[in-house]
Structures are given as structure tokens and as C-alpha cells.
C-alpha positions in Angstrom: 11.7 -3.0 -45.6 14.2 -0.6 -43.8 13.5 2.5 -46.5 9.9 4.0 -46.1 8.6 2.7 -49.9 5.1 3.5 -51.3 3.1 2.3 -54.6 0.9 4.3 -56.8 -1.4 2.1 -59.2 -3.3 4.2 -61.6 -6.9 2.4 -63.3 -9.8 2.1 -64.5 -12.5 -0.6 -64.9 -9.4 -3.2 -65.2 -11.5 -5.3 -62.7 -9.9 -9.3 -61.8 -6.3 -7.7 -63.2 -6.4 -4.6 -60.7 -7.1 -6.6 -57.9 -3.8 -9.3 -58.7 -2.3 -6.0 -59.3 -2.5 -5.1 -55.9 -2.5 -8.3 -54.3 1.1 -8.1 -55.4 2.1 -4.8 -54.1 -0.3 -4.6 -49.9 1.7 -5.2 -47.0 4.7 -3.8 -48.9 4.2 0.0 -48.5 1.7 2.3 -48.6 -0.1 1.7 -51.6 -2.4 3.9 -53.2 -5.1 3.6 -56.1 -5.9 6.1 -58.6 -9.2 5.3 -59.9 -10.7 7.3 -63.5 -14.4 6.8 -63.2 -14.4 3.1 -63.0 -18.4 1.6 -62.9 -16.6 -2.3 -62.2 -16.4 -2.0 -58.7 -12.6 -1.3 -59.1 -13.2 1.6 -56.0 -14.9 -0.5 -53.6 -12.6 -3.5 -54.5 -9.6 -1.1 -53.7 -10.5 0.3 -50.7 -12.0 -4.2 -49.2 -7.8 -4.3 -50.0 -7.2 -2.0 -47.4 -5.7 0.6 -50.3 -5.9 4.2 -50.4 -8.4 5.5 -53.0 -7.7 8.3 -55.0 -10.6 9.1 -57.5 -9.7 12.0 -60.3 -12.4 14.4 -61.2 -13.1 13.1 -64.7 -14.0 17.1 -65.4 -10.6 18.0 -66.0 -9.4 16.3 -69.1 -7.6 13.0 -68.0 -4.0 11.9 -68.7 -2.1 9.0 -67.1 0.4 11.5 -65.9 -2.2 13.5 -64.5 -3.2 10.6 -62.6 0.4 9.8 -61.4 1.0 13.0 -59.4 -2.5 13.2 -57.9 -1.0 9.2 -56.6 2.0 10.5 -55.4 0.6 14.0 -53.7 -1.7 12.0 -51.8 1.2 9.0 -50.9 3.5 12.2 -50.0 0.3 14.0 -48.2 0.3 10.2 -45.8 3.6 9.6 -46.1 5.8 12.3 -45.2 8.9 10.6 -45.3 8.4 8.3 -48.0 11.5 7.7 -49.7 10.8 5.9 -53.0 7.6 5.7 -55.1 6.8 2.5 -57.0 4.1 3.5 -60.2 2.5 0.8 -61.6 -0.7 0.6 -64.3 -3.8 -1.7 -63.1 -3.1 -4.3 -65.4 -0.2 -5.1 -64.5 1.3 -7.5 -61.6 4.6 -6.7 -59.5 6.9 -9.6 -59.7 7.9 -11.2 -56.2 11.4 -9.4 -55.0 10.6 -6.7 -57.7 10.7 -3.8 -55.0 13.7 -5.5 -53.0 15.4 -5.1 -55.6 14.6 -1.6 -57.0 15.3 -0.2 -53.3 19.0 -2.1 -53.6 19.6 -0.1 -56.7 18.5 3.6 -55.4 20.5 2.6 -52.8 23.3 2.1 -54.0 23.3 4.6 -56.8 22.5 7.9 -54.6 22.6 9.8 -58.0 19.9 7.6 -59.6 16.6 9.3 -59.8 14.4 5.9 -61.9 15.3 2.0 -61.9 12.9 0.4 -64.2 13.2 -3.8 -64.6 11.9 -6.3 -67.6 8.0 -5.6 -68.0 7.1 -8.9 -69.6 3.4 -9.7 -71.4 1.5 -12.2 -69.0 0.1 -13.9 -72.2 2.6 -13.7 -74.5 1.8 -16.4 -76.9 -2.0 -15.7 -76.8 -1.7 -12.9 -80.0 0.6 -11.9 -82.1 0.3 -8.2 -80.9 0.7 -9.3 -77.2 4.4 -11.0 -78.7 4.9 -7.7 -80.1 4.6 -5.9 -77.2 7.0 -8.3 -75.1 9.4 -8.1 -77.7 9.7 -4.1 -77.6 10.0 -4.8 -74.3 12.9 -6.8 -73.9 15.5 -3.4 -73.8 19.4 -3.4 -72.8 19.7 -3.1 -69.4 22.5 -0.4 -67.9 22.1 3.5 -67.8 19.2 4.4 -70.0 17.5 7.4 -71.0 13.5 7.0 -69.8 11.6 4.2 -68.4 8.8 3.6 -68.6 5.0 3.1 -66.7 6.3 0.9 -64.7 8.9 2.0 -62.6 10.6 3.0 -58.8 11.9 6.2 -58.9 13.4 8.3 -55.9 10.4 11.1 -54.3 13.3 13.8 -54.1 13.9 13.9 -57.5 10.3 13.3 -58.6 9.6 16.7 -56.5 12.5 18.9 -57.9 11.0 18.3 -61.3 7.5 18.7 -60.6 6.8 15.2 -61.4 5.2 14.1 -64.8 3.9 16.9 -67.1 0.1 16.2 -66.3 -0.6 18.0 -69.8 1.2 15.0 -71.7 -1.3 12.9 -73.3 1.4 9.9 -74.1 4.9 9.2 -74.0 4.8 11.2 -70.0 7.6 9.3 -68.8 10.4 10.1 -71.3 9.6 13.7 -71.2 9.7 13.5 -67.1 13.2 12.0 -67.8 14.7 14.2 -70.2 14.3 16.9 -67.0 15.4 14.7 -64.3 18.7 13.9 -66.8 18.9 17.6 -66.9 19.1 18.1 -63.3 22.3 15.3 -63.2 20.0 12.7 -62.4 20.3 9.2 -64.3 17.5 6.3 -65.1 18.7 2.6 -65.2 17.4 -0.5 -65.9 18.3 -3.1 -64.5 18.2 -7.2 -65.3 15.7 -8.4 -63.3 11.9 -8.9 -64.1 9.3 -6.4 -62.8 6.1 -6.5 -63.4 3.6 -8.8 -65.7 1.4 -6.8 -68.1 -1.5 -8.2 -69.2 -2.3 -6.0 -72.8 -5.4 -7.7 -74.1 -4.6 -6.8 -77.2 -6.6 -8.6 -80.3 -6.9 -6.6 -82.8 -5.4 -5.5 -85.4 -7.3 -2.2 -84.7 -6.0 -2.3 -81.3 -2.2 -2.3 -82.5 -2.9 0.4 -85.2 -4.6 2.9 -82.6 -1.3 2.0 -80.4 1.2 3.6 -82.8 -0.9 6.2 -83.7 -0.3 6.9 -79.7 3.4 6.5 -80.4 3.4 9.1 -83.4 1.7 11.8 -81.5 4.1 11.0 -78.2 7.0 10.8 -80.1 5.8 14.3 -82.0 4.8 16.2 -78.5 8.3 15.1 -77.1 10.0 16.3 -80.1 8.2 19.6 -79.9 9.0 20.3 -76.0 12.6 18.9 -76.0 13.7 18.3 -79.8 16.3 21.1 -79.4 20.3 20.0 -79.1 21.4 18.8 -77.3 18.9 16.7 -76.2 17.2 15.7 -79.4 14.3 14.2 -77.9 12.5 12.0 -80.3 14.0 13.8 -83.4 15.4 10.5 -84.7 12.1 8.6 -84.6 10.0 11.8 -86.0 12.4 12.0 -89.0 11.8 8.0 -89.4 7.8 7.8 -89.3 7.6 11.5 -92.1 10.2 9.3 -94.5 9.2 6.1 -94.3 5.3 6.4 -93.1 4.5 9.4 -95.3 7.0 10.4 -97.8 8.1 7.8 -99.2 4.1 6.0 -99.8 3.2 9.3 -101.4 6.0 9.5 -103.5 5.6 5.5 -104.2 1.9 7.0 -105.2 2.2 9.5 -106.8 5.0 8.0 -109.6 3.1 4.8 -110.1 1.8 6.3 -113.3 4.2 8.9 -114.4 7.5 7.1 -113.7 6.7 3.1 -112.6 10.2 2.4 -112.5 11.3 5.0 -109.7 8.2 4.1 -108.2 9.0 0.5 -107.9 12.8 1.4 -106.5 11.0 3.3 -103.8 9.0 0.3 -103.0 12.2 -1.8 -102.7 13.2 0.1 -100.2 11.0 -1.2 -97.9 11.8 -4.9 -98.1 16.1 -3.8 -97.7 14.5 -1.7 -94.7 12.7 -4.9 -93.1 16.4 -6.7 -93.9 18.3 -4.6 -91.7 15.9 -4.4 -89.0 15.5 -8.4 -89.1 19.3 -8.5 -88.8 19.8 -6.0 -85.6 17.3 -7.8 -84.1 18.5 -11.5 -84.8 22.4 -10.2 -83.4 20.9 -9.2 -80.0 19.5 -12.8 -79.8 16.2 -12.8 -80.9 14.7 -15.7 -82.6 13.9 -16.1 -86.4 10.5 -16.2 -85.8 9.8 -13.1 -83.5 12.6 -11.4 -85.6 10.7 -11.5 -89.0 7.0 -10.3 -86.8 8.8 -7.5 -85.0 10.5 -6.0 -88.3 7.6 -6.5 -90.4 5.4 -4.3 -87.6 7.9 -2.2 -87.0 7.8 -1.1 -90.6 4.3 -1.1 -90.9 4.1 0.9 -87.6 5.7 3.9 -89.3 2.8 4.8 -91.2 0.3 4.9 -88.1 3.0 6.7 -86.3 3.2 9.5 -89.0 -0.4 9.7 -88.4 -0.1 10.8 -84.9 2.2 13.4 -85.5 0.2 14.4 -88.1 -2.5 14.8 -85.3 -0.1 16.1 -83.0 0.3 18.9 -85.8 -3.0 19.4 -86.5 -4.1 19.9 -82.9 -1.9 22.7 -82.1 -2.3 24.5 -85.6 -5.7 24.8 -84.2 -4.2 25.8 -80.8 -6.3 22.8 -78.9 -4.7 20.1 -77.2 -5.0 16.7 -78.6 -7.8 14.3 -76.8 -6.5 11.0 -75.3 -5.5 8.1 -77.8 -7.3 4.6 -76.2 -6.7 1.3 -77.7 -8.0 -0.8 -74.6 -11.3 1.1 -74.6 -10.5 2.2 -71.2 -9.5 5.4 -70.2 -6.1 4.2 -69.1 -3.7 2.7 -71.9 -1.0 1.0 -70.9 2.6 1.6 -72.8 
């Protein structure tokens, strides 16, 4: 490839699906593994691949972001001249022409800091919660503002920002944006597939744990960059304290008092899931993951308001809050 390209895979004990991972990404660039105390081999596996090894000290408190910048300082440290960095989680494949294709982009685009593609579930079909996360997915493609895990972005603009906030304990990559935006930088997406993700997710448990991840991300985000004219994550905070707290309290706490104002309140929710079920269906989506997606995404308001009711709690104490798993690993994916 004519521009000097590098990729940073961040893990832990995701065994068989690190090693597709980087079977998809050596002989492509430099390609370095961040490893967070695996005990599956994942380390010795890595470095058979011919792959850098970069293994965190689990003694500072760990964060994907954290993990991210200790990639790219040692890629940078090898790699002088490396032009574009390529971040990708362990359980996740690069799709064939994925890179080609993100290098085009920066290329032609000189002011484009991030081009992010379609992350698509590798076993879609296999759980209702794996559909799930496919369908939030599927996002418009054009100018955007944040990516995601997965993504290229230009090593220029990564260093005028500092990179991720390694303090972020979820939701890193918007926040990263939001400053890259603020230096005239812009994040894309662009149609074209880019990675498969394999989420393992079974549970109901698993799902629940997920938003409660979302809540607190969207909370901390709100918290560092809420203020206009930016507005990060104000409109999703004001969502999950209506509908995942107010509004069940207040359905609660009428039930006896005043039934009737309390059973209004619970109508809201069903002319909530209506709207939802119709934006989704005009952007394509089929009747059947339309009705799943708008029923979770309405149930997912009230796990979310308990994150940022964690996120709250936490720094009323003045302590950071600990890292949110629902894979029982240390690294969750998005």
C-alpha cells in the first residue's frame, strides 16, 4: 500500500476470534496487539503471528481508550512515519479491501481526521441481542459526528488531540470526536463494509448490563461536552431521566392515588414504540427487526437511566466509575 498504514487490535482472552482478527489485518501494516492480562494464550498466539505485543499494566485501572493510545504510542514509537492508524477490538474481523478503501477516503478528503465503514454482527441470526446490535449498526453513511471502535483515522489528527481520553470508561470515541470536530476536523462513514463483530451476546443479562454502559457513556459525555454548542449527548440524557425514570415513577407512584393519570402515562409508552417502529420502517427496515429494535429501544431507556444514575453517584462521591463488562472480559466491545 503506497501510504505507510498501521493496525492497533486491543483484547483480552478473545482466543479463536483474535487470531481471525488478525489473520485479516498481517502483511497489511504494522500491526500491533494490546493485550489486558489475557491467561488464553492470546500473547503468545499474537507474537507466533509475527504481531507486536503490547501488554498494559493491569495496576493502572483499565479502559479501552487507555489501551488504544498505549497501541498507537508504541505503532508511532516503530513507525515513525506512519500515516494512518486502523483500531480494531479482538473480536472483530477486517473485511477484505476494508483498509484500501479507508486509505482512498483520507486521501481524498485531506481535512478528514476518521472514516469508519458498516460493522456488521458475524452471527446475526444466532440471538435476538446479536440482531439488535447489527441493527444499531446499520447508520447513514456521509459526514457524521463519531465513529466508533472500529475505525481508520489520520495519526496527525489523533496526535493534535491527545488521542482518546484514557480516563473514559465507555463511549471514548465520541468524546475523542467531539475534539477532533473542534479542531475543523470531520468523521465520515462511508458505504462499504468494515469489519465482522462477533458479540456473543445471550443473555438477556448481557443486553441489560450493555445499556447500563450506554447510560453512564452517554452521562460522562454529557458532563465533559454537554455545553452549547456542542450538546454532547444532552438529547439522549434528557430521553433515558423521562422515559427510563420519570415517567415509571410517576406511573408508580399514581397507580393508587390517581389510576387514571397513571394509566395515560403508561400509554405513552406503546405511542412511543409507534413512532420509533415507524422511523425505523421508512429507512427500510423490515417489520420484523422494526417491531425488536423499538421494543428494546424503549426498554433500553430504563437501564440507561441507570448508568447515569451511576455516573452521578460516582462523582458525588468524587471516585471514578469502575469498568461496565457484559462479555465477562475486560474488553467490551460497542
Amino acid at each position: 500500500m503506497a501510504h505507510r498504514i498501521g493496525i492497533i487490535a486491543i483484547g483480552r482472552n478473545e482466543g479463536d476470534r483474535l487470531r481471525v482478527c488478525l489473520e485479516s489485518v498481517v502483511g497489511k501494516g504494522r500491526v500491533v496487539y494490546v493485550d489486558s492480562g489475557s491467561t488464553d494464550g492470546s500473547v503468545e498466539m499474537a507474537r507466533g503471528m509475527g504481531v507486536e505485543v503490547v501488554g498494559l499494566d493491569l495496576s493502572t485501572p483499565f479502559t479501552a481508550a487507555r489501551a488504544r493510545n498505549e497501541g498507537f504510542a508504541r505503532l508511532s514509537a516503530l513507525e515513525p512515519e506512519v500515516e494512518f492508524a486502523q483500531f480494531v477490538d479482538g473480536d472483530c474481523e477486517v473485511v477484505a479491501g476494508w483498509l484500501e478503501r479507508a486509505v482512498e477516503e483520507l486521501t481524498a478528503k485531506p481535512k478528514a481526521a476518521v472514516v469508519c465503514g458498516r460493522r456488521r454482527e458475524r452471527h446475526r441470526e444466532a440471538t435476538l441481542y446479536n440482531r439488535l446490535c447489527d441493527i444499531e449498526w446499520d447508520t447513514p453513511v456521509g459526514e457524521a459526528k463519531a465513529c466508533g471502535g472500529d475505525a481508520m483515522i489520520r495519526a496527525a489528527a489523533f496526535r493534535e488531540v491527545g488521542g482518546y481520553d484514557a480516563s473514559v470508561i465507555a463511549g471514548e470515541e465520541p468524546e475523542m470526536c467531539v475534539r477532533l470536530r473542534a479542531k475543523g476536523w470531520k468523521v465520515f462513514r462511508v458505504d462499504a463494509d468494515m469489519t465482522l463483530h462477533d458479540a456473543a451476546m445471550t443473555r438477556f443479562g448481557q443486553w441489560w448490563k450493555r445499556n447500563v454502559r450506554a447510560g453512564h457513556a452517554y452521562a460522562e459525555g454529557y458532563t465533559m461536552h454537554g455545553a452549547p454548542p456542542e450538546r454532547h449527548g444532552a438529547k439522549s440524557v434528557r430521553s433515558n431521566w423521562v422515559w427510563g425514570l420519570l415517567v415509571p415513577a410517576l406511573i408508580v407512584a399514581l397507580a393508587w392515588p390517581l389510576p387514571i393519570v397513571s394509566a395515560v402515562l403508561l400509554l405513552a409508552y406503546p405511542l412511543m414504540w409507534f413512532r420509533i417502529h415507524r422511523g425505523e420502517r421508512r429507512r427500510g427496515r423490515s417489520a420484523c427487526d422494526a417491531r425488536a429494535y423499538s421494543m428494546f429501544v424503549l426498554l433500553g431507556k430504563i437501564p440507561q437511566a441507570m448508568g447515569q444514575l451511576k455516573f452521578k453517584w460516582s462523582r458525588l462521591r468524587g471516585k471514578r466509575s469502575k469498568l461496565i463488562e457484559y462479555k465477562g472480559a475486560a474488553l467490551a466491545a460497542q
